[in-house]
C-alpha positions as CSV (number, residue, x, y, z in Angstrom):
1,X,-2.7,-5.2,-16.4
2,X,-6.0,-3.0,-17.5
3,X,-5.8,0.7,-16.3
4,X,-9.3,0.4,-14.9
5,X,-10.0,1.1,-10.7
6,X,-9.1,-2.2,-8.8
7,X,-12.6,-2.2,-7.5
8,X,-12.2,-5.9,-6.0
9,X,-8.6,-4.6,-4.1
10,X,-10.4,-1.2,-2.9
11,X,-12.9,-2.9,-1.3
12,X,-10.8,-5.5,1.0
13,X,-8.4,-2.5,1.4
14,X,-11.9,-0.8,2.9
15,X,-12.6,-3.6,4.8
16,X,-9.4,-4.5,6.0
17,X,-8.8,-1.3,7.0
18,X,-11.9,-0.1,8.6
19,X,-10.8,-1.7,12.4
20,X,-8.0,0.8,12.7
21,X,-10.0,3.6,11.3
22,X,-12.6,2.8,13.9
23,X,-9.7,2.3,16.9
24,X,-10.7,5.0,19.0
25,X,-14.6,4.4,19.0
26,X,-14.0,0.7,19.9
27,X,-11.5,1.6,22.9
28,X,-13.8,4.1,24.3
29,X,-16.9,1.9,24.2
30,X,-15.2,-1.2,25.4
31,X,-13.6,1.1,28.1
32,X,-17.7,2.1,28.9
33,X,-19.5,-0.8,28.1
34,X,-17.3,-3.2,30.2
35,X,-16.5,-1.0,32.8
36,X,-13.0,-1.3,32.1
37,X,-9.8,0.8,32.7
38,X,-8.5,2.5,29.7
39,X,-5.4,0.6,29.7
40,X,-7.4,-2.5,29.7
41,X,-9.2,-1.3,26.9
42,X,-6.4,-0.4,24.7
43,X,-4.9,-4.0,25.4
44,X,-8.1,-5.2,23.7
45,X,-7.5,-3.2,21.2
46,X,-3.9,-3.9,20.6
47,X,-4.5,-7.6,20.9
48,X,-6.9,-7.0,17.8
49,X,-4.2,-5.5,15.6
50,X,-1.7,-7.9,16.8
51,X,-3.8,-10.7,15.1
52,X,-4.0,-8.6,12.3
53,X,-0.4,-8.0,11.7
54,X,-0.2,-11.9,12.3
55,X,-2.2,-12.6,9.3
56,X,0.3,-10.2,7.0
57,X,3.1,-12.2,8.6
58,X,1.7,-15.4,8.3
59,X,0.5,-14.8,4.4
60,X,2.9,-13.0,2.9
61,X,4.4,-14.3,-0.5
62,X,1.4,-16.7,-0.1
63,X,-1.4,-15.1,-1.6
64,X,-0.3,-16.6,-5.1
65,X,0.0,-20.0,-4.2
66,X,-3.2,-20.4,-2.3
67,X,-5.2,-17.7,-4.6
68,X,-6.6,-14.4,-4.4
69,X,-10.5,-15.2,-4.0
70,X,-10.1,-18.2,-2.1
71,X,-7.6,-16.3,0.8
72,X,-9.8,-13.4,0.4
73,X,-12.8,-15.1,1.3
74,X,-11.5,-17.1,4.0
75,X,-10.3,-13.7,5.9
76,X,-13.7,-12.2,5.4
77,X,-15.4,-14.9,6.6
78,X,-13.2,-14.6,9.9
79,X,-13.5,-11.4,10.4
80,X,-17.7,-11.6,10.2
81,X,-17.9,-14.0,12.4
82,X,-15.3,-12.8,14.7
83,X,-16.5,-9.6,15.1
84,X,-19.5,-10.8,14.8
85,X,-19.2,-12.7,18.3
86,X,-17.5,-9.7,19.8
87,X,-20.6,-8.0,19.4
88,X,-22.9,-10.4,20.6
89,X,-21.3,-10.7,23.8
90,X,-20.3,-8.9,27.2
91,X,-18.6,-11.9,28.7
92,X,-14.8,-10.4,28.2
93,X,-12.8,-13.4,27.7
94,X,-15.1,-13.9,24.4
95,X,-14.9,-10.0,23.3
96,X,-11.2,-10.6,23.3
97,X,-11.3,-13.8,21.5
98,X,-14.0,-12.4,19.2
99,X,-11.5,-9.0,18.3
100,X,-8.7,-11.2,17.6
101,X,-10.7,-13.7,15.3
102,X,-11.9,-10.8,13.3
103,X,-8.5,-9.1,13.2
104,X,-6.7,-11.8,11.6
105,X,-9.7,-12.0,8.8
106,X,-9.2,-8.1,8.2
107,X,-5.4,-9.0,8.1
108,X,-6.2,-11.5,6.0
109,X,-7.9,-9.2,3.4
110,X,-5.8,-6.4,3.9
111,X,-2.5,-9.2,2.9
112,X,-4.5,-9.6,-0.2
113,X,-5.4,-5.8,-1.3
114,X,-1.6,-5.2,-0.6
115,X,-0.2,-8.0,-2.8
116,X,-2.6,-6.9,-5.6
117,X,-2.0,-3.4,-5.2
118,X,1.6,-3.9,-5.2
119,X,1.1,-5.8,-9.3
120,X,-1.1,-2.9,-10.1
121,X,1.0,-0.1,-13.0
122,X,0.2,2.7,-10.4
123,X,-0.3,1.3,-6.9
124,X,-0.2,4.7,-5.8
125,X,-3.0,5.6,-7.2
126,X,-4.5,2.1,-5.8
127,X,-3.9,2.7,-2.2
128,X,-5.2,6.0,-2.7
129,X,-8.4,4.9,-3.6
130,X,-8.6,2.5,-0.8
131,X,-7.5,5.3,1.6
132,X,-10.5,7.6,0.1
133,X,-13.3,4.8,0.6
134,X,-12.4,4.2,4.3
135,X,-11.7,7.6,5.2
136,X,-15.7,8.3,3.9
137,X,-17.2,5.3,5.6
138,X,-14.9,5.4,8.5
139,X,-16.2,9.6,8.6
140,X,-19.9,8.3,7.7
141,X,-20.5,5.8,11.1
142,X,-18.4,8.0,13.2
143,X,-21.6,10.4,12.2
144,X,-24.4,7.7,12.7
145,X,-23.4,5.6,15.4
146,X,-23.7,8.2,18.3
147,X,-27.1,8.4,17.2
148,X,-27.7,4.6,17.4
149,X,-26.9,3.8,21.0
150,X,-24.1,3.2,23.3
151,X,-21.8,-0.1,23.6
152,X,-19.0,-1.8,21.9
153,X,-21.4,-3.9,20.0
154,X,-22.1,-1.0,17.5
155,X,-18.5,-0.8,16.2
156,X,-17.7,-4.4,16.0
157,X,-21.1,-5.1,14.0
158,X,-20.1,-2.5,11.6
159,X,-16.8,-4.3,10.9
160,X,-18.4,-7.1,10.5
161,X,-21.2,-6.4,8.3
162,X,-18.7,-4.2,6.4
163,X,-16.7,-7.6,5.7
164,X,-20.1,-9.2,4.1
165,X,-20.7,-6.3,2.2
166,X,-17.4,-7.0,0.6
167,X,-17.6,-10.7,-0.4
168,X,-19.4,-10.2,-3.3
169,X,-16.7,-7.8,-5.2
170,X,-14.3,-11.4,-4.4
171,X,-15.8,-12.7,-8.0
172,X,-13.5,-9.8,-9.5
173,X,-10.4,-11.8,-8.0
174,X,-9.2,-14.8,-9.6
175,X,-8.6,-18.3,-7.8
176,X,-5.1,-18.7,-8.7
177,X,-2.0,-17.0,-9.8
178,X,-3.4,-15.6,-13.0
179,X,-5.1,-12.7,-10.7
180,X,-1.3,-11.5,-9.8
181,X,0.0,-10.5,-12.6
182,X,3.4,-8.2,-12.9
183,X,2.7,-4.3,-14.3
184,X,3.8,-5.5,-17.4
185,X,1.2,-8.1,-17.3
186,X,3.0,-11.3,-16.8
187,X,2.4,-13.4,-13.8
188,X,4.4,-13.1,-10.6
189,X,7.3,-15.7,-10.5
190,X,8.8,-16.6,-7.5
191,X,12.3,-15.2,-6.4
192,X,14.6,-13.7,-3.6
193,X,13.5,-10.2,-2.0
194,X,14.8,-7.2,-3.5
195,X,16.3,-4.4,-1.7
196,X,16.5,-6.2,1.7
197,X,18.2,-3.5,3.6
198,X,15.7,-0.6,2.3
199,X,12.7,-2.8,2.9
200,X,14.0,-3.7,6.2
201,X,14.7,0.3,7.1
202,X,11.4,1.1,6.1
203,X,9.5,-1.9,7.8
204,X,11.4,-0.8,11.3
205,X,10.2,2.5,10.7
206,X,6.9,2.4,9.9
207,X,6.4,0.1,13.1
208,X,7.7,3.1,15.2
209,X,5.9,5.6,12.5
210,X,2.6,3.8,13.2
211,X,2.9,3.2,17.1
212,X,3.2,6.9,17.6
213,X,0.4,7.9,15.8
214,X,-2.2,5.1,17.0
215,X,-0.7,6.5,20.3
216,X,-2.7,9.6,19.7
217,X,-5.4,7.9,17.4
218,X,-6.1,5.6,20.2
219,X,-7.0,7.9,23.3
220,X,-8.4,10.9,21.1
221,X,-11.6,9.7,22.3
222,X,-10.5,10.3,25.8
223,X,-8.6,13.6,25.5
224,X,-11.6,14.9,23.6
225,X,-13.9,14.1,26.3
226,X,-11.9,14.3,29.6
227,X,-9.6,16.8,28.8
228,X,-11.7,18.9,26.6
229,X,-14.5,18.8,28.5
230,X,-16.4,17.2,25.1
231,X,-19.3,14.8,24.6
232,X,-19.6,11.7,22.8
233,X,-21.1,13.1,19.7
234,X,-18.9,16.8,19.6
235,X,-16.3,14.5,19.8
236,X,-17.8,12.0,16.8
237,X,-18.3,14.5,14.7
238,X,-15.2,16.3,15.1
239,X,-13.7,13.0,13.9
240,X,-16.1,12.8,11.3
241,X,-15.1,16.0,10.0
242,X,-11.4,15.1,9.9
243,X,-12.0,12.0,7.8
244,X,-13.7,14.5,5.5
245,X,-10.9,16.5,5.2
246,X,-8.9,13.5,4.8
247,X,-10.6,12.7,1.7
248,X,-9.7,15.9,0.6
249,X,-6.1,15.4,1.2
250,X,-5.9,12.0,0.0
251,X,-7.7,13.3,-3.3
252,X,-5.2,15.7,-3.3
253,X,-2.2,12.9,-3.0
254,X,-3.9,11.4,-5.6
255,X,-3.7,14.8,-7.7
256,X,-0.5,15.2,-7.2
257,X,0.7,12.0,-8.1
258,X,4.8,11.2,-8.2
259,X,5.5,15.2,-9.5
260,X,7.4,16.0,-5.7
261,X,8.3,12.4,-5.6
262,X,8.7,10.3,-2.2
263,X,10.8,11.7,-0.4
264,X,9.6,15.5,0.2
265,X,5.9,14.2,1.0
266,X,6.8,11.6,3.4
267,X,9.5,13.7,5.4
268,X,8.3,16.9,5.6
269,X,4.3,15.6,6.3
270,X,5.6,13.4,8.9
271,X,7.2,16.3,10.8
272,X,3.7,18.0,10.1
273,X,1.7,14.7,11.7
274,X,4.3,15.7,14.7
275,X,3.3,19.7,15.5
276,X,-0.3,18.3,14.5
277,X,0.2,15.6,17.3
278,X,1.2,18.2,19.8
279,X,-1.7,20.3,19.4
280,X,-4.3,17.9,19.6
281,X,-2.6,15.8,22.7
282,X,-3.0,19.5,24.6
283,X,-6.4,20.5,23.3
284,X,-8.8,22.5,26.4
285,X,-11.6,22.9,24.3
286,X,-13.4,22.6,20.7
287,X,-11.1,24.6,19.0
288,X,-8.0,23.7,19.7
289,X,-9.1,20.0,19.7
290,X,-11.0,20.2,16.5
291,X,-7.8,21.7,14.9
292,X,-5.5,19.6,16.3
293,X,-7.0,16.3,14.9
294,X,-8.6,17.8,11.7
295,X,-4.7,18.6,10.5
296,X,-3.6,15.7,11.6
297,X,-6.3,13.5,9.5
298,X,-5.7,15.6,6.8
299,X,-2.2,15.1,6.3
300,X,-2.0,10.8,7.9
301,X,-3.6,9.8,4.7
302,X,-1.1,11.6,2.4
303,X,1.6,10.3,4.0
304,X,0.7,6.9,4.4
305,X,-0.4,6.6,0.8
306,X,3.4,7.4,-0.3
307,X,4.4,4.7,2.1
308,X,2.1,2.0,0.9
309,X,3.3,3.4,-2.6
310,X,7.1,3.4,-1.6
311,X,6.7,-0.3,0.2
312,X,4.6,-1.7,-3.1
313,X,7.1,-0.1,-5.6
314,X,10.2,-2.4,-3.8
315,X,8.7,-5.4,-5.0
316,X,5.6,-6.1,-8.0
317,X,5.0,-9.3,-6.1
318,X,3.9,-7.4,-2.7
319,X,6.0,-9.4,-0.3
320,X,7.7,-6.3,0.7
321,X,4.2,-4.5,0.7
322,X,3.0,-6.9,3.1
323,X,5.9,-7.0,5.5
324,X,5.7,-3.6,5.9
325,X,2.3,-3.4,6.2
326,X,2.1,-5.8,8.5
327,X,5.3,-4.4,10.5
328,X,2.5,-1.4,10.7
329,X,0.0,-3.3,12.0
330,X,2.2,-3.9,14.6
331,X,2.9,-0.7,15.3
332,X,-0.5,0.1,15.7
333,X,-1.6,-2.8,17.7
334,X,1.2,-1.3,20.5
335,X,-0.3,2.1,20.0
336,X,-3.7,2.1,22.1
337,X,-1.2,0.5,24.6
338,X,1.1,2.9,24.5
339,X,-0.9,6.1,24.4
340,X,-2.7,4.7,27.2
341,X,0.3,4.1,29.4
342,X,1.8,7.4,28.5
343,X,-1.3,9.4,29.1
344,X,-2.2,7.6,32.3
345,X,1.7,8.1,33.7
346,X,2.8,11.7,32.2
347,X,-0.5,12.6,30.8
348,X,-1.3,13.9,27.6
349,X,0.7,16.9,26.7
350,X,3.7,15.2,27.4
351,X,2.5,11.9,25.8
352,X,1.8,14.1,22.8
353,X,5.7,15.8,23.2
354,X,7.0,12.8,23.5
355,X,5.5,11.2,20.6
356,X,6.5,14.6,18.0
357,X,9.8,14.1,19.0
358,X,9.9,10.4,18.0
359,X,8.5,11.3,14.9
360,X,10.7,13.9,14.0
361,X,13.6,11.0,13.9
362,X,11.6,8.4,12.4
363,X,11.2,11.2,9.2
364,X,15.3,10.9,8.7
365,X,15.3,7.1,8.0
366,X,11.9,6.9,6.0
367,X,13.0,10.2,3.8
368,X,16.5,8.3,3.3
369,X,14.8,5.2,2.2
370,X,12.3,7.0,-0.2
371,X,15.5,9.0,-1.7
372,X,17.2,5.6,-2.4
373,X,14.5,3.4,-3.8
374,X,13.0,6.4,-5.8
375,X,15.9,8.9,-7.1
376,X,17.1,5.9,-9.3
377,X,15.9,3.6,-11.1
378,X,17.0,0.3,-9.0
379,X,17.8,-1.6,-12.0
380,X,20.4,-4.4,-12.1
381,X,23.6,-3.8,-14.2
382,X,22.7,-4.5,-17.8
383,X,19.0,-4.9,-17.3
384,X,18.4,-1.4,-19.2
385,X,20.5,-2.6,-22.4
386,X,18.8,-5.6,-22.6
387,X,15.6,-4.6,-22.2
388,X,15.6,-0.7,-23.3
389,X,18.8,0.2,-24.2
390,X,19.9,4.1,-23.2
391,X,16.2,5.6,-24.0
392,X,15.0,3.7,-21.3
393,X,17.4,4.4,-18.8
394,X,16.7,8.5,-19.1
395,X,13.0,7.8,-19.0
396,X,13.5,6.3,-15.6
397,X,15.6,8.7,-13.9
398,X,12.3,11.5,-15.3
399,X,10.3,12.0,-12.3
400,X,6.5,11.0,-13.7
401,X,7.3,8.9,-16.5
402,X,5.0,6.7,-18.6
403,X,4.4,3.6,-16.2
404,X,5.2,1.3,-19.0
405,X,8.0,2.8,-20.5
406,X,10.9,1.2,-18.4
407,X,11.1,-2.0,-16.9
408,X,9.6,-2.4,-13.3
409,X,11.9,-2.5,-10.1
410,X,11.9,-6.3,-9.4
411,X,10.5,-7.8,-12.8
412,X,12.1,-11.1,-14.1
413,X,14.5,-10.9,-16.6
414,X,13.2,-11.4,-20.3
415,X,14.5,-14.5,-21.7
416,X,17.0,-14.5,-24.7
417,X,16.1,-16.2,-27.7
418,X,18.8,-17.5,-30.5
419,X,17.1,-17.5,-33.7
420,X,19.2,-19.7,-36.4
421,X,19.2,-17.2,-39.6
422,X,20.2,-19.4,-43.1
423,X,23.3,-17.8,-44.6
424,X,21.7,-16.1,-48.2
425,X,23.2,-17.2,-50.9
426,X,25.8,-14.6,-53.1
427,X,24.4,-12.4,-55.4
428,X,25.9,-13.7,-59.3
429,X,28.1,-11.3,-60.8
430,X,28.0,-10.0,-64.5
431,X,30.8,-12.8,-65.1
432,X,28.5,-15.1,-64.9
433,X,26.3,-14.1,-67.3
434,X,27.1,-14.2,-71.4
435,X,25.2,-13.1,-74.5
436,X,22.6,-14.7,-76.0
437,X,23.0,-16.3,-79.1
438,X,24.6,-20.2,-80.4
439,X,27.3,-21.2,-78.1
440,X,30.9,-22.6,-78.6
441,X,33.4,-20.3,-80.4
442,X,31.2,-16.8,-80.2
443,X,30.7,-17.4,-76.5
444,X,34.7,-16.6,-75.7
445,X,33.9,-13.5,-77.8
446,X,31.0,-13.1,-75.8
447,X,33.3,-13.0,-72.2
448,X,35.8,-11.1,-74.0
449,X,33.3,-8.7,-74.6
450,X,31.2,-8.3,-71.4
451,X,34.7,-8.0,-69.8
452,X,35.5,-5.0,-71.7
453,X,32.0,-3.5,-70.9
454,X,32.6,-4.7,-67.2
455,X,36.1,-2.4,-67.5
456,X,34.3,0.9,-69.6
457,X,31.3,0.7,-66.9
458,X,34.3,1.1,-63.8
């Protein structure tokens, strides 16, 4: 596997991801638009990412059997023409239909970009880059589209335009299996899931981990607005802002790399997200709402990108990247939902209480599971003698180590060769040699007399 940027996996990651990233925009304007009730709205919305997380359900483990490019495609395709039609239309029944129809093609891509991420030597370093291109076009049409007009159709005909933009990196994917390869560069071979209970901690987690903060992501258009007393484009670029500074923190993720490891970024940002969460769900005004959500979109991305790390690192085939992706996509299809109910029954500082708090235990489970998976090396029992003897077993307990230098959590065991080796014959001895010269009686002298040299030379 070349060290080069995945360019072809950034750029579904961007386009699989750019629906969430957009969440609060297309609640608000389908709320507007269609004269609908904000819990309506965020059904709409939830019913988009539901589809979504279908596609990573439905496709996971798949991508290698039905190929890269070809799946890739298909889900771009779908999501162009689904949110396509969602933007072409007022008629509700077919915005619905349309949003779902476009979120399982971003699904679709996303299942993709995750499954190659996961075979990538750093996929660290992979989703960060996908995190860094959404966050700045996610930050750039939060910026333009205020200027462009009202209406849902603005949102839902960037997604899809976004997803045709995207086609043409496909040609860097290939059609089969050969495109998933393993980060020692050997294709991906089918087998049982590795580290079920971890991957099953951390898909349950991130479900709750993402609910809770689409809960807030989802109605931050409203609390900016309503209870900040905000317009449309304060509140636009005050999210555009935030996904600026979430470039920055993401390039600083990237930065720093696996030198804290997994389990200090993930558990003490999350319970960062939560005070950031609290802040912005009881903003009055610019300040405190422009604070509020600029922290908090700082520190998401860094977070998530250890997660996406942690999930790809259980398994080089990306089954386990997918499942918990797609447990997260879950979790943020119930978030607009959610947030909406809460606001509407306890309204929004206690929504935003109630929401830190869950965090706060959700950090316990996900720091436990990064502690586990990444403290130590996860190899089966002799795995490291066969394959690097003791050297390689100190490498992988060294925090940072040289990607290649110790087999990958997961990989398939390297097959044992016999080679047959022909016994070599004995070297002669000085007995079996004699003096030159006629043979016959001199060549018992000759013996007699190499034995006596044979003796001296002792």
């Amino acid at each position: 596997m070349s060290r080069r940027t995945p360019r072809p996996l950034v750029a579904l990651f961007t386009a699989g991801y750019l629906a969430p990233y957009l969440l609060p925009t297309v609640v608000g304007r389908l709320g507007d638009s269609l004269h609908l009730p904000p819990a309506q709205a965020g059904l709409i919305g939830s019913a988009l990412l539901m589809s979504s997380a279908a596609a990573g359900f439905t496709f996971a483990g798949r991508v290698d059997r039905l190929g890269p490019r070809t799946l890739a495609r298909a889900g771009l395709l779908l999501a162009a023409l689904g949110f396509g039609a969602a933007a072409a239309t007022s008629f509700v029944p077919l915005v619905v239909a349309g949003a779902m129809a476009g979120g399982f093609g971003s699904g679709t891509a996303t299942t993709v970009a995750a499954t190659g991420i996961a075979a990538q030597r750093d996929p660290h370093r992979a989703s960060t880059l996908g995190l860094l291109s959404v966050s700045a076009l996610a930050g750039a049409l939060y910026l333009t589209m205020p200027h462009l007009g009202t209406g849902h159709a603005l949102p839902f005909a960037a997604i899809a335009l976004t997803a045709l933009a995207t086609w043409p990196a496909t040609a860097g994917l290939e059609s089969g299996t050969a495109g998933l390869r393993t980060p020692a560069g050997q294709p991906t071979t089918a087998g049982p899931l590795p580290f079920r209970r971890s991957g099953l901690v951390l898909a349950a987690a991130m479900l709750c981990w993402s609910m809770a903060q689409n809960s807030l992501w989802g109605v931050s258009s409203r609390i900016g607005t309503d209870q900040a007393g905000l317009t449309e484009i304060t509140v636009g670029a005050v999210f555009a802002i935030a996904l600026g500074t979430a470039l920055v923190g993401v390039l600083g993720a990237g930065a720093l790399g696996s030198r804290l490891g997994r389990a200090l970024p993930i558990g003490a940002g999350t319970a960062l997200i939560a005070g950031c969460i609290v802040v912005s769900a009881r903003a009055d005004g610019l300040a405190s709402f422009a604070t509020g959500e600029i922290a908090w979109n700082t520190l998401y991305p860094v977070v998530l990108s250890y997660l996406i790390g942690l999930a790809a690192s259980l398994d080089p085939r990306g089954r386990w990247a997918v499942l918990v992706g797609s447990a997260a996509s879950l979790g943020t299809a119930c978030g607009p939902l959610t947030g909406s109910v809460l606001s509407q029954t306890a309204g929004y500082p206690a929504m935003g209480t109630t929401l830190a708090v869950a965090l706060l235990v959700l950090a316990l489970p996900l720091t436990a599971v990064a502690l586990h998976t990444g403290g130590s090396p996860l190899l089966r029992p002799g795995t490291v003698r066969r394959r690097g003897g003791a050297p390689a077993a100190l490498v992988a307990g060294v925090t940072g180590a040289p990607a290649g230098a110790v087999p990958q959590m997961g990989a398939p065991e390297q097959a044992v060769v016999e080679i047959t080796v022909s016994t070599p014959q004995p070297a002669p001895t000085q007995e079996e040699f004699s003096t030159a010269g006629p043979r016959g009686g001199s060549a018992a002298f000759g013996q007699s007399s190499n034995a006596n040299a044979s003796t001296s030379a002792r």
